[in-house]
C-alpha positions as CSV (number, residue, x, y, z in Angstrom):
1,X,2.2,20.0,23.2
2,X,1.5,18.4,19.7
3,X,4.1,16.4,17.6
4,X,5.8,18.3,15.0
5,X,4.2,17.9,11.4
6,X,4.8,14.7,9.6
7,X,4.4,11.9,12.7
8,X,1.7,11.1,14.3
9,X,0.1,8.1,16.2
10,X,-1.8,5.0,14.8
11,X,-4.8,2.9,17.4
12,X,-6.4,0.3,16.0
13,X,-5.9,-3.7,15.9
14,X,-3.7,-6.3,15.2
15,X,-5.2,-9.7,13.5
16,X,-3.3,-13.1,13.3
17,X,-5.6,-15.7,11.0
18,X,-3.6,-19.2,10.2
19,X,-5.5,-21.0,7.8
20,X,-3.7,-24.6,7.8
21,X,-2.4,-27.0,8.5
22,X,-4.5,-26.2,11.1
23,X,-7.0,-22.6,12.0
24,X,-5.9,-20.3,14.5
25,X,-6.9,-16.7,14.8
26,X,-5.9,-14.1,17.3
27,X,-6.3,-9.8,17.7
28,X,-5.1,-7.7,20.4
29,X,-5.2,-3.5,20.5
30,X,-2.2,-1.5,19.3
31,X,-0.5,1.5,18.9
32,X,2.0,1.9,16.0
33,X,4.1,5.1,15.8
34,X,4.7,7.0,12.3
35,X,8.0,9.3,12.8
36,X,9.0,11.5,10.2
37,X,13.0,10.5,9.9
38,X,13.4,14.3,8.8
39,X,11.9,15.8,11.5
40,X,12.3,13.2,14.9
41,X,14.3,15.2,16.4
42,X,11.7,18.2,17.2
43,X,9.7,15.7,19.1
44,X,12.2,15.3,22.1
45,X,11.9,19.1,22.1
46,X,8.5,19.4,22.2
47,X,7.7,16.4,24.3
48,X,8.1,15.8,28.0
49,X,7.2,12.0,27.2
50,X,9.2,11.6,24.8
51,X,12.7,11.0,24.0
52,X,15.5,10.2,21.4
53,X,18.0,8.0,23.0
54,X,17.3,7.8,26.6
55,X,14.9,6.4,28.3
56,X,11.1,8.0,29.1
57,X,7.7,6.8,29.0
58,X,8.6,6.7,25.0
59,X,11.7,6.1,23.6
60,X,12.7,5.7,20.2
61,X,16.4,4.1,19.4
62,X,17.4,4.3,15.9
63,X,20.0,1.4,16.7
64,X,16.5,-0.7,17.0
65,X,16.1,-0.7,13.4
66,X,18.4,-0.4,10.5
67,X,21.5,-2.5,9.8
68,X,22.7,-2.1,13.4
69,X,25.6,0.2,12.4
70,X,26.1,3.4,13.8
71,X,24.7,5.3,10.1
72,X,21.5,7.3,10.9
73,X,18.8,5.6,9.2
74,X,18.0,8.2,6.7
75,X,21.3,7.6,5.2
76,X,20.7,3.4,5.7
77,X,17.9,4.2,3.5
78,X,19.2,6.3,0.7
79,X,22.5,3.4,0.7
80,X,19.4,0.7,0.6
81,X,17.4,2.1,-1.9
82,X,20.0,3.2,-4.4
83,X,21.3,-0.4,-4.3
84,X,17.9,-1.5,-6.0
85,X,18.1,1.4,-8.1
86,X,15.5,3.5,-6.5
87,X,15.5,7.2,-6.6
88,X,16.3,8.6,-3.2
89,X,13.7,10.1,-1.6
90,X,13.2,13.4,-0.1
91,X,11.1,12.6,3.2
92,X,10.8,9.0,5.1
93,X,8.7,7.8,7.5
94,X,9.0,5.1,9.8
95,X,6.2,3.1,11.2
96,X,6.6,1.2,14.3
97,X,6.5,0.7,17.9
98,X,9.0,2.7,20.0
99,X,10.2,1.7,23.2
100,X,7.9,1.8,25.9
101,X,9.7,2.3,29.3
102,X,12.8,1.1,27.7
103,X,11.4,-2.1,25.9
104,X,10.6,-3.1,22.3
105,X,10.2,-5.4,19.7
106,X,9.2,-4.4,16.4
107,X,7.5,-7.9,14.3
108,X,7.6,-5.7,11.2
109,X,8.8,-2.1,11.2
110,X,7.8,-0.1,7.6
111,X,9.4,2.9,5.9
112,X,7.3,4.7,3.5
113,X,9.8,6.8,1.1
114,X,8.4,9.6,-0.6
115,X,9.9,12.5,-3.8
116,X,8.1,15.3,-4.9
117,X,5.4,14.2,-2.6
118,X,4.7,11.4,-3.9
119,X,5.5,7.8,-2.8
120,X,8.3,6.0,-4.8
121,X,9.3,2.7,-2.2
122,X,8.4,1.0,0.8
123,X,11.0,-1.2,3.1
124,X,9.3,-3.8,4.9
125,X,11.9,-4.7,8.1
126,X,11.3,-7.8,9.9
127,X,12.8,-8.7,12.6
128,X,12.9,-12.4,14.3
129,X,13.4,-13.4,18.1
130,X,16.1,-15.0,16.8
131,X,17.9,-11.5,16.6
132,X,18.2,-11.1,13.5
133,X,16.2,-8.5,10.8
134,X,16.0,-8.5,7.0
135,X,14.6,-5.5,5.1
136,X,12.1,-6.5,1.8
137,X,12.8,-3.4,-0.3
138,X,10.0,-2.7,-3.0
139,X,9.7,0.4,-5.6
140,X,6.4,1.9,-5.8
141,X,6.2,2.1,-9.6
142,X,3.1,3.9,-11.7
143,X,1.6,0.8,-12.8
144,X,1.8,-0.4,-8.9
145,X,-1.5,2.5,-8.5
146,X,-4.9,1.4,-8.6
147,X,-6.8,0.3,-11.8
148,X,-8.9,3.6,-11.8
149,X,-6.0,5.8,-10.9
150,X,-8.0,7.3,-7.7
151,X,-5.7,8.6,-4.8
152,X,-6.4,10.1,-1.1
153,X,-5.1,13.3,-0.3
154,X,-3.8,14.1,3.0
155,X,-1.0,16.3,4.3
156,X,-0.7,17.8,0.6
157,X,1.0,14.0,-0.3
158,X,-0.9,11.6,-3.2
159,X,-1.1,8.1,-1.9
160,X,-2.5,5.5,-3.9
161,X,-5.2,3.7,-2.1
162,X,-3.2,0.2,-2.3
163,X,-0.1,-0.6,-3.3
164,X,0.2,-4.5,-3.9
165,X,3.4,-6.4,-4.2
166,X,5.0,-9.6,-3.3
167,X,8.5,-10.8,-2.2
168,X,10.2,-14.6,-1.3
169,X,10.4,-15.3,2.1
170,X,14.2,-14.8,3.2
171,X,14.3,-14.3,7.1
172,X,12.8,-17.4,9.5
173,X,10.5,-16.1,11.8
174,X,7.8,-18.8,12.9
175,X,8.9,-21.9,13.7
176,X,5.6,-23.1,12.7
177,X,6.1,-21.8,8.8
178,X,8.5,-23.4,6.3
179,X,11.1,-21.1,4.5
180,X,9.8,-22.0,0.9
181,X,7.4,-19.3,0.7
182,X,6.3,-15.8,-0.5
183,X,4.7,-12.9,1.3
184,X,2.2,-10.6,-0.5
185,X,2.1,-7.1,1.1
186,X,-1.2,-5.0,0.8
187,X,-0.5,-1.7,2.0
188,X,-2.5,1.7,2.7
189,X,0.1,3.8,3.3
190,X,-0.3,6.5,5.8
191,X,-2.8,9.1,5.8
192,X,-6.3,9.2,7.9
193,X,-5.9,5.7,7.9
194,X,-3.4,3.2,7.9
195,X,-3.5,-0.3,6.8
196,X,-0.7,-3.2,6.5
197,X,-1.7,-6.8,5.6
198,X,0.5,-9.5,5.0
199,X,-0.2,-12.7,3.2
200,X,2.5,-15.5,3.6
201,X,1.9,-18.5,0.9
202,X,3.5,-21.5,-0.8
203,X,3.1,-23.4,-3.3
204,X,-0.3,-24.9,-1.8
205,X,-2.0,-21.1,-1.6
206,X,-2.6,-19.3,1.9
207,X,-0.9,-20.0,5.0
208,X,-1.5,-17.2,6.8
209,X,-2.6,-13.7,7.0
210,X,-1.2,-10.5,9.8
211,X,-3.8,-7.5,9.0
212,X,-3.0,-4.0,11.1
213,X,-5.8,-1.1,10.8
214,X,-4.9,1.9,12.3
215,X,-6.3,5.4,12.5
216,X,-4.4,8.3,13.0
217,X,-4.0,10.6,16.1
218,X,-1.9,13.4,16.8
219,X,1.1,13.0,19.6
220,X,0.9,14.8,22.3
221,X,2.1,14.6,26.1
222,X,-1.7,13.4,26.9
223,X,-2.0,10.9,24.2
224,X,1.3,9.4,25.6
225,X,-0.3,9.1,28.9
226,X,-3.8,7.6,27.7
227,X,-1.3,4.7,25.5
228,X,0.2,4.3,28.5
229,X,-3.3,3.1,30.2
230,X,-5.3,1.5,27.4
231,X,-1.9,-0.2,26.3
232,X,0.6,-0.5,29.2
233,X,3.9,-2.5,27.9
234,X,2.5,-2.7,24.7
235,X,5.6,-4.3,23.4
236,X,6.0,-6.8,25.9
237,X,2.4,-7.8,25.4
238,X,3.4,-8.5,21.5
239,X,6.6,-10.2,22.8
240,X,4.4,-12.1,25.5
241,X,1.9,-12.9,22.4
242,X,4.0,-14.5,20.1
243,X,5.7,-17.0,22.8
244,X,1.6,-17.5,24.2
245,X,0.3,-18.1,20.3
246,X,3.5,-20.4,19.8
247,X,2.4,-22.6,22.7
248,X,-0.8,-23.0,21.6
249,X,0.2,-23.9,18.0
250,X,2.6,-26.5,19.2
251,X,-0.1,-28.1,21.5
252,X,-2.4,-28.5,18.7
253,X,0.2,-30.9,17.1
254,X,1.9,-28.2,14.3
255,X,5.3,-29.2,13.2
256,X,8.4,-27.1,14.1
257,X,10.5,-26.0,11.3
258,X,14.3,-25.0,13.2
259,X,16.1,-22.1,12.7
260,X,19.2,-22.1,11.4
261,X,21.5,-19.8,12.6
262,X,23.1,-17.7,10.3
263,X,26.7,-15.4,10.9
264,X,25.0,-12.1,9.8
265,X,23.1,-9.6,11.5
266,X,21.1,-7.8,8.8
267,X,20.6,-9.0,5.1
268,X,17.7,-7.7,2.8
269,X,16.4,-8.4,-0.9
270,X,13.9,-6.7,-3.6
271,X,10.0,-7.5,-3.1
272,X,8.5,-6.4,-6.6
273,X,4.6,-5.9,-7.8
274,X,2.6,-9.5,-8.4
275,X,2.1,-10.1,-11.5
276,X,-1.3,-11.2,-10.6
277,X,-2.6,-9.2,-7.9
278,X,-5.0,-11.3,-5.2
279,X,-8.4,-10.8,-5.8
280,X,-9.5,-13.1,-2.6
281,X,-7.0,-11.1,-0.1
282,X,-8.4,-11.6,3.5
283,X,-10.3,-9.8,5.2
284,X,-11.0,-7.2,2.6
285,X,-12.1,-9.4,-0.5
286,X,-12.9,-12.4,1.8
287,X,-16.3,-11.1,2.7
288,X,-17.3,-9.6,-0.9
289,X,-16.7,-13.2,-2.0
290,X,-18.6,-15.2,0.3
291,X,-21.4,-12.6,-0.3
292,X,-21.1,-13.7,-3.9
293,X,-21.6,-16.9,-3.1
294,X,-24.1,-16.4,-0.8
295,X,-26.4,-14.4,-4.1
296,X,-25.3,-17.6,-6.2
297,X,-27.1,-20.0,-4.2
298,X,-30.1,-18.1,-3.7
C-alpha cells in the first residue's frame, strides 16, 4: 500500500568534498526518509514493512532523535521553537534515516516546520558518535526567500527555492575539524526534490562541504523491499563510512582535534540568515564560476 499523504521517500546521493588542509572527496547512494510527525502513525497501519517502535525491515524510534526524553517530538519541537521565539507550527516533517533492521545513525537529521502552509523554521539535529546531538534552530523569515521572490509548488505548500543561513559550530563531530567554526546551510526543502548542503568554515574560508540530492518517491511495501536491495544496511554503511573516511584522513597526516566530553546529552542554539549569502557555494555556484573563468581567458 502507499504511505499516507505528507511522507514520502528520498534516492539520490550523498557527497563529502574536504578542501584543506588537505582534498578528499567521497559519495555513496542513499535513502533519506521524510515523515510527517502529524501523520506517522497511519504508516504502521498501512505498511507491512514498516513500523513505529518495534522492529521490521523499517523502523522508526522517535527516542532516536529529540532531546532523549520521553516527550513526543512534535511537542520537543513546539518547546524548541517557542524558546527562539518562533511561531509554532501546524505540520512538521522530519527527514532522516530510520532504522533499518533495527540499526541507525542519523549524521544530520532535519525538521522542516510549516503554518498556514508555508515554511516558518528548520532544526538542523546533529548527532556525533560520541553520543551526543545538538539541534541548530533557524526561523525561515520573508527576507530569507529568494531575490526574485519565485517559489515551487508542491502538495499545495509554497517553498522557497533556497533558504540560506548560517550558524557557529557547537557540537564536535570530526576529529579532523576544529570547533572554531561556522556552518552555512543551503537547503531545498522538500518537494519533487530535495537538497541539503552544508558548508563548514573558519576564519581561513572553506573547509569542507556535505551536499545530499534527493528525489522523491512514494512509500510503499515494494519500495521498502527495492531499498532493502540497492541499499541493504544503509545505516551501517554510513556508520562503516565515517570510521573508513576517518582512517584515510588520519593516514594522510591530518591532525586530530579531541573531543571533550561533556555531562549533557542534548544542547541546541539559533542558526540565523548570513548576512552575506555565498555566491561560490559548492557544487551549485562552483561550476558557473569556473565557467566564468574559463570565457575570461578566452
Amino acid at each position: 500500500m502507499a504511505s499516507s499523504r505528507g511522507s514520502s521517500i528520498y534516492l539520490g546521493e550523498l557527497r563529502h568534498h574536504r578542501f584543506k588542509p588537505k582534498k578528499h572527496r567521497f559519495s555513496y547512494r542513499v535513502a533519506s526518509w521524510l515523515l510527517d510527525l502529524d501523520t506517522i502513525e497511519t504508516l504502521d497501519k498501512q505498511l507491512t514493512l514498516f513500523s513505529i517502535n518495534r522492529f521490521n525491515v523499517v523502523s522508526f524510534y522517535p527516542r532516536d532523535h529529540g532531546d532523549g526524553s520521553q516527550a513526543p517530538l512534535r511537542e520537543q519541537i513546539n518547546r524548541l521553537l517557542h524558546n527562539y521565539n518562533i511561531e509554532t507550527p501546524d505540520n512538521v516533517s522530519l527527514l532522516c534515516y530510520p532504522r533499518m533492521f533495527g540499526y541507525t545513525f542519523n549524521p544530520l537529521a532535519v525538521y522542516f516546520c510549516y503554518r498556514d502552509q508555508k515554511l516558518t523554521a528548520i532544526v538542523y539535529e546533529v548527532s556525533n558518535t560520541f553520543g551526543e546531538r545538538h539541534s541548530y534552530v533557524a526561523a525561515v523569515k520573508p527576507e530569507a526567500q529568494p531575490d526574485d521572490g519565485r517559489s515551487i509548488e508542491c502538495n499545495k505548500q509554497a517553498f522557497p527555492q533556497h533558504v540560506q543561513q548560517q550558524a557557529n559550530k557547537a557540537l564536535h563531530v570530526s576529529p579532523f575539524f576544529p570547533m572554531n567554526c561556522y556552518y552555512h546551510f543551503r537547503t531545498h526543502p522538500p518537494g519533487e526534490k530535495v537538497t541539503l548542503a552544508i558548508n563548514l568554515n573558519d576564519a581561513s574560508g572553506k573547509l569542507f562541504t556535505a551536499v545530499f540530492k534527493g528525489l522523491r518517491k512514494t512509500i510503499t511495501d515494494r519500495f521498502i523491499v527495492k531499498q532493502a536491495m540497492l541499499l541493504p544496511l544503509q545505516t551501517l554503511k554510513v556508520m562503516a563510512a565515517i570510521h573508513w573516511e576517518a582512517l584515510r584522513l588520519w593516514l594522510k597526516g591530518l591532525s586530530i582535534y579531541p573531543h571533550t566530553s561533556r555531562n549533557f546529552f542534548f544542547s541546541h542554539s539559533r542558526a540565523q540568515m548570513p548576512m552575506v549569502k555565498e555566491k561560490d557555494f559548492v557544487p551549485f555556484a562552483s561550476k558557473k564560476s569556473k565557467a566564468a573563468n574559463r570565457e575570461k581567458k578566452k
